[in-house]
C-alpha positions in Angstrom: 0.0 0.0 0.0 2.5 2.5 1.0 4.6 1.6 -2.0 1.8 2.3 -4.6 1.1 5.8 -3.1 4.3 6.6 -2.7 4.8 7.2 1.0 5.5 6.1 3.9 3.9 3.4 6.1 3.5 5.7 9.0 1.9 8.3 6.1 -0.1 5.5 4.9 -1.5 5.0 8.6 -2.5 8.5 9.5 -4.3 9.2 6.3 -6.4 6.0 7.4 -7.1 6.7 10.5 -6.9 10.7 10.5 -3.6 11.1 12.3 -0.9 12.9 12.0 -0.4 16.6 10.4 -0.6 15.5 6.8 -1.6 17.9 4.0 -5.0 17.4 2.6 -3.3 16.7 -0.9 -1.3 14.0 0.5 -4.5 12.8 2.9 -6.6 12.5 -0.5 -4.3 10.7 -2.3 -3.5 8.0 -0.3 -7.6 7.7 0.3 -7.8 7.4 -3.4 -5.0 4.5 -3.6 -6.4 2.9 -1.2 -9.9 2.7 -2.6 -8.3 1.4 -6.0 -6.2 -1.5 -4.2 -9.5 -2.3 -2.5 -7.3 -1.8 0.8 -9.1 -2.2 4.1 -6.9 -1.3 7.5 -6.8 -4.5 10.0 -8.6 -3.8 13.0 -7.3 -6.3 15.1 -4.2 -4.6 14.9 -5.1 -0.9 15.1 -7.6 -2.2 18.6 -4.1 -3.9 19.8 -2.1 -0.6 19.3 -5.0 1.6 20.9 -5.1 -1.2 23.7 -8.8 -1.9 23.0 -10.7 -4.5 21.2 -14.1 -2.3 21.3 -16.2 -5.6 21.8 -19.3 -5.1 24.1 -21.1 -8.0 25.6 -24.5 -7.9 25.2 -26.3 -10.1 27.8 -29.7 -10.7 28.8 -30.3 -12.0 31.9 -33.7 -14.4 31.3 -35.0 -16.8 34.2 -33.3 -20.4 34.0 -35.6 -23.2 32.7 -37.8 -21.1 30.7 -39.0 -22.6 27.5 -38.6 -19.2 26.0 -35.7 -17.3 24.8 -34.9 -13.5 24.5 -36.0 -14.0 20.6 -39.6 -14.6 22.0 -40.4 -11.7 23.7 -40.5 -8.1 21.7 -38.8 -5.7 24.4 -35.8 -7.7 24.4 -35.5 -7.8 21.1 -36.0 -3.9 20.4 -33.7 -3.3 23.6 -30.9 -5.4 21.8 -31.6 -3.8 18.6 -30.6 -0.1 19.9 -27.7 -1.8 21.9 -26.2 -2.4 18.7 -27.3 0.3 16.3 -25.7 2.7 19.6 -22.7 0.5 19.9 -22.0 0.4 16.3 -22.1 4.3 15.8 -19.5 4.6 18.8 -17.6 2.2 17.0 -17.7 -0.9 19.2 -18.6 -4.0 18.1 -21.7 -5.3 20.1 -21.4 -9.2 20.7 -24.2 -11.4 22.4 -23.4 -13.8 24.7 -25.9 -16.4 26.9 -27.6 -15.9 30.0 -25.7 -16.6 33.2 -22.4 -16.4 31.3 -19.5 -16.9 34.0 -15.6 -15.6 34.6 -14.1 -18.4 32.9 -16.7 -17.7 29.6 -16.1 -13.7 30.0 -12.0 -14.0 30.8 -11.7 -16.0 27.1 -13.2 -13.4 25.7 -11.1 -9.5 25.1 -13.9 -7.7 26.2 -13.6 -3.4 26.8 -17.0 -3.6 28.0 -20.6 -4.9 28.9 -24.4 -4.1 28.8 -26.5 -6.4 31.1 -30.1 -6.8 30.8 -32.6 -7.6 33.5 -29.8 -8.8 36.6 -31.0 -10.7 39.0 -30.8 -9.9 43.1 -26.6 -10.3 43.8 -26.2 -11.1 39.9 -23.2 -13.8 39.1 -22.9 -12.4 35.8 -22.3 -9.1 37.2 -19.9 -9.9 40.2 -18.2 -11.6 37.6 -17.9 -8.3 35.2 -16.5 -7.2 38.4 -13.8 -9.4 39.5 -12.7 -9.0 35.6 -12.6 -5.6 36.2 -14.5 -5.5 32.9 -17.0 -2.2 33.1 -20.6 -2.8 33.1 -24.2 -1.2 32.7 -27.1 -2.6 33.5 -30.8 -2.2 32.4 -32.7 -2.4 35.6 -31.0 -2.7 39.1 -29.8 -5.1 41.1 -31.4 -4.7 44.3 -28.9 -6.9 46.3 -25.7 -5.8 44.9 -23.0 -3.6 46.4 -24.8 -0.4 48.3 -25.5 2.8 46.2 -24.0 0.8 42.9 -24.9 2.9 40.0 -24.7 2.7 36.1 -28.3 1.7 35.2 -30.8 2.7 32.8 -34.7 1.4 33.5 -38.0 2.8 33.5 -39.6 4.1 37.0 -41.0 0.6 37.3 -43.2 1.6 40.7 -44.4 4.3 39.1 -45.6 3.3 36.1 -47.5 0.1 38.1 -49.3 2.5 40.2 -50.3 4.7 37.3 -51.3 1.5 35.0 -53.4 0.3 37.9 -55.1 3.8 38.7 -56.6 3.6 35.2 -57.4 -0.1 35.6 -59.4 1.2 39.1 -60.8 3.9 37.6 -62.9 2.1 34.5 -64.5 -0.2 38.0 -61.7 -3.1 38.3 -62.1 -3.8 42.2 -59.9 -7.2 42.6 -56.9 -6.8 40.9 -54.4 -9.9 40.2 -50.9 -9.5 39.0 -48.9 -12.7 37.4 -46.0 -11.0 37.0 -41.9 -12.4 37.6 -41.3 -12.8 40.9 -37.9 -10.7 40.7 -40.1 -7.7 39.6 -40.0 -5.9 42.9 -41.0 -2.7 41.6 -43.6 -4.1 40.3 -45.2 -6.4 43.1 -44.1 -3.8 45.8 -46.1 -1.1 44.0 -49.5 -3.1 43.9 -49.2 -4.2 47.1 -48.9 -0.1 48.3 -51.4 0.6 46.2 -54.0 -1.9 47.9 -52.8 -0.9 51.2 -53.3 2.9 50.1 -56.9 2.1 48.9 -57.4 -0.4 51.9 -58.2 -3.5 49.1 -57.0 -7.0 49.8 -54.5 -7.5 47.5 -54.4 -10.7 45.3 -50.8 -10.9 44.3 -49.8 -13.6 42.2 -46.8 -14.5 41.7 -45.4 -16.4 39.1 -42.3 -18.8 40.6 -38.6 -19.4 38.7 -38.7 -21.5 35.9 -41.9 -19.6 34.6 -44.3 -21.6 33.5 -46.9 -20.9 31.1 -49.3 -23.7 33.1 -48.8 -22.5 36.2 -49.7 -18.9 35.0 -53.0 -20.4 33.3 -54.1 -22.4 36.2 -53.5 -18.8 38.5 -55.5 -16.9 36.3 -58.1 -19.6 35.9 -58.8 -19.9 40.3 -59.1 -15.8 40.3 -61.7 -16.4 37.8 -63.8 -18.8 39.8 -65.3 -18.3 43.4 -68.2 -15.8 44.6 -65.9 -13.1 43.9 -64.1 -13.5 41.0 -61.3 -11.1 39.4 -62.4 -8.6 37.5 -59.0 -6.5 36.8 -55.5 -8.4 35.6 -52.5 -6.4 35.5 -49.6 -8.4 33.6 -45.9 -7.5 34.5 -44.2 -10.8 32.4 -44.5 -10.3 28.4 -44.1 -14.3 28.3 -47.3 -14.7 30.5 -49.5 -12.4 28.5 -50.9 -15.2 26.4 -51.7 -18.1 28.6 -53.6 -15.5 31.1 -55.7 -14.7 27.8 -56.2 -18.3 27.2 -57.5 -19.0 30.9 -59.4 -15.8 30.7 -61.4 -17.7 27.5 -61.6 -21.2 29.0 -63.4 -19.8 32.4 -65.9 -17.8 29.6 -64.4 -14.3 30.9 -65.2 -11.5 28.2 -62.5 -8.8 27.8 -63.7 -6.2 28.7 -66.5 -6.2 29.9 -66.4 -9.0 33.4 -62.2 -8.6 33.1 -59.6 -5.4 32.4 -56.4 -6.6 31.3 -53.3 -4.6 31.4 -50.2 -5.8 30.3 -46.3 -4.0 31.5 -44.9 -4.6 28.5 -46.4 -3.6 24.5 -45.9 -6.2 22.1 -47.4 -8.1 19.3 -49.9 -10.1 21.3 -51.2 -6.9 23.4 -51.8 -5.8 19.6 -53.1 -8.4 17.9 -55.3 -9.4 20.7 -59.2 -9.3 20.5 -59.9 -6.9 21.8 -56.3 -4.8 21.8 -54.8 -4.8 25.0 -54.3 -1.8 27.1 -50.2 -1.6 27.7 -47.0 0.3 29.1 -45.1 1.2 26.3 -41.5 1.0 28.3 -39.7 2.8 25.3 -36.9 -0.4 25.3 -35.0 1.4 22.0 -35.1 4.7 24.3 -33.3 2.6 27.1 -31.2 1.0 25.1 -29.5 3.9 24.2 -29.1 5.2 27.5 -27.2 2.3 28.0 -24.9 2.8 25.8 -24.5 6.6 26.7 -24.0 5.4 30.3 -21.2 2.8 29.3 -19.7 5.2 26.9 -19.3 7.5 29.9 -18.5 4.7 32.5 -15.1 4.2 29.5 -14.3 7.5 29.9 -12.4 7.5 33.1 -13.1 7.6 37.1 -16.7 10.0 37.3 -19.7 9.6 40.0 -21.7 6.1 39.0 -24.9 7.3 36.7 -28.7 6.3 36.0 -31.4 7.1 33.3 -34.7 6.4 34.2 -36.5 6.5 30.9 -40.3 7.6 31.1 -42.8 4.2 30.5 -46.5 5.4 28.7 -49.9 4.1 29.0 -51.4 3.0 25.8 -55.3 2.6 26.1 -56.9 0.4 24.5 -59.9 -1.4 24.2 -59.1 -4.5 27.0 -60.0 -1.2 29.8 -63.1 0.6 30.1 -63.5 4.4 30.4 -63.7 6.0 33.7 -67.1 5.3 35.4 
């Protein structure tokens, strides 16, 4: 290369990488050469002279034993997508490893960096990041980590339960059931404030690690049955939004009319269900790239830990009535 432009190697490799103090004559004509020899720079080497690889791990934290994957469920999948498409236009190269991944998977890999998605309480995968001294950001917390850890990005989870279930209490729901993750704190700590705040029995619902779609129909299907049967479902799992709809059919439940459904997460099934159902729009491609932000600040050097919370939105639909 440098012998076909005429120059120097170390010319060669400013006018590539925008170094040096090189006229724009000289600049342009080694550009030119280079797009004639078809010439690409190797990035493995210009990463090991910068001491960097630029590979971010991209991992999402899903429950073990769950027959689904991070494929099946939409907010993961636009999350990722904005992991990368911010990544990329930082110039890092985005990589996605499995849930759960360890030191010994992490330490074979040259990592600079890491995005985490969903941790759960005193993460592995995190403490891990840690010991490897790799940096990390997570989307959502890690309640039982190390006190007053930082570097997250998540939507005001507590808040946005309390304001789904206002509207959910407002169209006439009276017993309200949630089937949401049992690691979703926010979530269950915010329906069980609101209750108390409204002095309603609560009918929390847990669904236990693995998930399981059965267990989540047969919940659904005992609120349904007995003298005073549910007439308000708030969702906080994506997975779980279909087989509550299917126990809501079986026990002859119409939407919306004996049950209000509310799901925490928007995705295809809240909008291609009959009716459409009422969902938080958690803006994932929003919190995605706070992620990155975060991380690209967290690279920077030694500043004060940092956190986005991204606002969630309330998209009514026709699974809630209007306010009686």
């Amino acid at each position: 290369m440098a012998l076909a432009a005429g120059v120097s190697p170390t010319t060669v490799s400013h006018a590539l990488n925008g170094l040096g103090r090189l006229s724009e004559q000289t600049r342009s004509h080694v550009l030119d050469v280079a797009a004639q020899l078809g010439y690409r720079a190797n990035p493995s080497a210009r990463n090991m002279r910068a001491s960097s690889t630029g590979l971010v791990a991209v991992i999402n934290q899903l429950s073990e034993g769950t027959s689904w994957g991070a494929t099946d469920l939409e907010y993961v999948m636009r999350l990722n997508q904005a992991v990368c498409a911010g990544a990329w236009a930082q110039g890092s190269f985005p990589t996605l490893l499995p849930p759960r991944a360890d030191a010994g998977t992490l330490d074979r890999m040259p990592l600079d960096s890491a995005i985490l998605v969903d941790p759960v309480g005193g993460d592995p995968t995190l403490r891990a990041l840690d010991e490897l001294r790799i940096p990390a950001v997570t989307v959502g917390r890690d309640d039982q980590g190390a006190p007053g850890r930082g570097w997250w990005a998540d939507n005001d989870i507590r808040v946005s339960t309390t304001g789904a279930l206002d509207h959910l209490a407002r169209g006439g729901a009276e017993w309200i059931a949630d089937t949401g993750q049992s690691y979703l704190t926010d979530a269950a700590e915010a329906y069980l404030g609101w209750c108390e705040a409204r002095g309603l029995r609560s009918r929390l619902a847990p669904i236990g690690s693995p998930f399981s779609a059965v267990e989540c129909f047969d919940l659904v299907t005992r609120a349904c049955a007995g003298r005073r049967p549910v007439d308000g479902l708030y969702l906080a799992a994506e997975a779980l939004v279909q087989p509550a709809l299917d126990a809501l059919a079986a026990a002859g439940r119409s939407v919306p009319g004996q049950v209000q459904v509310v799901v925490a997460s928007d995705s295809l099934v809240a909008r291609s269900a009959r009716p459409a159902l009422t969902a938080l729009d958690l803006r994932p491609e929003a919190i995605g790239a706070a992620a990155v932000g975060l991380l690209a600040q967290r690279m920077v050097g030694p500043v004060p830990p940092g956190t986005v919370v991204v606002p969630s939105e309330l998209v009514v639909r026709g699974s809630t009535l209007a306010a009686r």
